[in-house]
N, C-alpha and C positions, 0 to 999 in steps of 0.2 A: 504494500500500500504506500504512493507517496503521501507524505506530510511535510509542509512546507516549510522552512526555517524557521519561520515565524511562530510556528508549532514547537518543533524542538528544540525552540529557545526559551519555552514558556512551562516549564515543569509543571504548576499546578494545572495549566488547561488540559495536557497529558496523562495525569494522573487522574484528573476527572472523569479522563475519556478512555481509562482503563490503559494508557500503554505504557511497558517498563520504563523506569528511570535509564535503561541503559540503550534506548534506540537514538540512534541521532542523526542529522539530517543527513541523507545522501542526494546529491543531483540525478537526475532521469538518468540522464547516459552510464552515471554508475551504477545505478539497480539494475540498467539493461545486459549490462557488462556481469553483475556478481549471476544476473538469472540463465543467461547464457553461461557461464560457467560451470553453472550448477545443473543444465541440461548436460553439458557436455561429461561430468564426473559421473553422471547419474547412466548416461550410454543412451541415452535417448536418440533415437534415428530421426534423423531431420536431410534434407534437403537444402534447405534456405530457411532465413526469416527475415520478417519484415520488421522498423521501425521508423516510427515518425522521421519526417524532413532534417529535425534539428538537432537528430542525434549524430547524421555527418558532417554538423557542422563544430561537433567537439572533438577536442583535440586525445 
């Protein structure tokens, strides 16, 4: 799930909303990057995937 910095900078509204004190903010392209990795360890058969525009636009 993304949550926005603004979120994981705000311990009590996280805590409200049930998420550990220990998640903290990742950008889209690194979520897309840790979930991809995590298909790839896991032997999942893929062909290709797809991702939003402005994940080729990170470096």
């Amino acid at each position: 799930m993304y949550l926005p910095e603004s979120w994981t900078t705000d311990c009590h509204r996280c805590r409200n909303a049930g998420i550990p004190d220990d998640v903290e903010f990742a950008p889209k392209p690194r979520q897309m990057i840790t979930m991809l990795e995590r298909v790839l360890a896991a032997g999942v058969p893929f062909a290709w995937f797809t991702a939003a525009e402005a994940y080729g636009q990170a470096g």
